[in-house]
N, C-alpha and C positions, 0 to 999 in steps of 0.2 A: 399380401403379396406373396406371391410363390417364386421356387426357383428358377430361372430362366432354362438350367440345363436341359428341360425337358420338351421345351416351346418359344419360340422367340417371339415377342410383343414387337408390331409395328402402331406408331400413331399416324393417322391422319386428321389435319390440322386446318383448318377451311378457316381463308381468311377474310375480311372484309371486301378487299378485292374480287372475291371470287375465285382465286387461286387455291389450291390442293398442297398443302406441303407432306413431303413423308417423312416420319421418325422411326431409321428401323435398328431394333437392340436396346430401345431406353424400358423402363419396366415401371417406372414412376415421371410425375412431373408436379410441380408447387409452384405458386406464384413466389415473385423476388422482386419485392419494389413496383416497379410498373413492368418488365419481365417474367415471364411464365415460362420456366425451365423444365428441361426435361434431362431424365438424371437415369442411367446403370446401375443397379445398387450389386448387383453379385449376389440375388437374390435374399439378401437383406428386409427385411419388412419395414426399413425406414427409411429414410436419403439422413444419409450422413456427410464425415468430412471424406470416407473412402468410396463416394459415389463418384460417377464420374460424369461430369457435364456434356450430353450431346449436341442441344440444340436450344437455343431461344428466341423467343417471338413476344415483343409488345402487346402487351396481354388487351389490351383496349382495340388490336386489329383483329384478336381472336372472335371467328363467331361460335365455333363449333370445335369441338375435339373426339374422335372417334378410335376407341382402342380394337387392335386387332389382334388375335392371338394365331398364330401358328402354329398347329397340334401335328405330333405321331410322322412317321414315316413318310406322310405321304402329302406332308404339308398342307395341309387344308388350312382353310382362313375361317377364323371364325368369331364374326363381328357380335361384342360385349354392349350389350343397349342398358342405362341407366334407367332403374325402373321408378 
């Protein structure tokens, strides 16, 4: 995980429904129980106690989760495909 100061991480979060959720500013997320959180670390390479919780979703309605990064000046998007 790198630092945020240089690009900001958006998630999007497709849920069983069909619905689109956005996560923008989390830079990590782990499951918690039957929640799947997504967590600020302050560029931290871990989720700790000093992360900060954004957002959660029922992990059994997640189908999909899609990271976005934010690069340079001129903010371009640029979608992270797991290979």
């Amino acid at each position: 995980m790198s630092s945020t100061t240089d690009h900001e991480v958006t998630y999007d979060i497709t849920l069983r429904d069909g619905s689109i959720e956005q996560v923008v500013g989390a830079d990590a997320y782990q499951p918690e129980n039957s929640m799947t959180t997504f967590f600020r670390t302050g560029g931290r390479h871990t989720v700790d106690c000093w992360s900060v919780r954004m957002a959660s979703f029922r992990t059994d309605q997640i189908l999909a989760i899609r990271r976005l990064e934010q690069h340079g000046a001129m903010g371009e998007l640029a979608e992270l495909r797991a290979v």
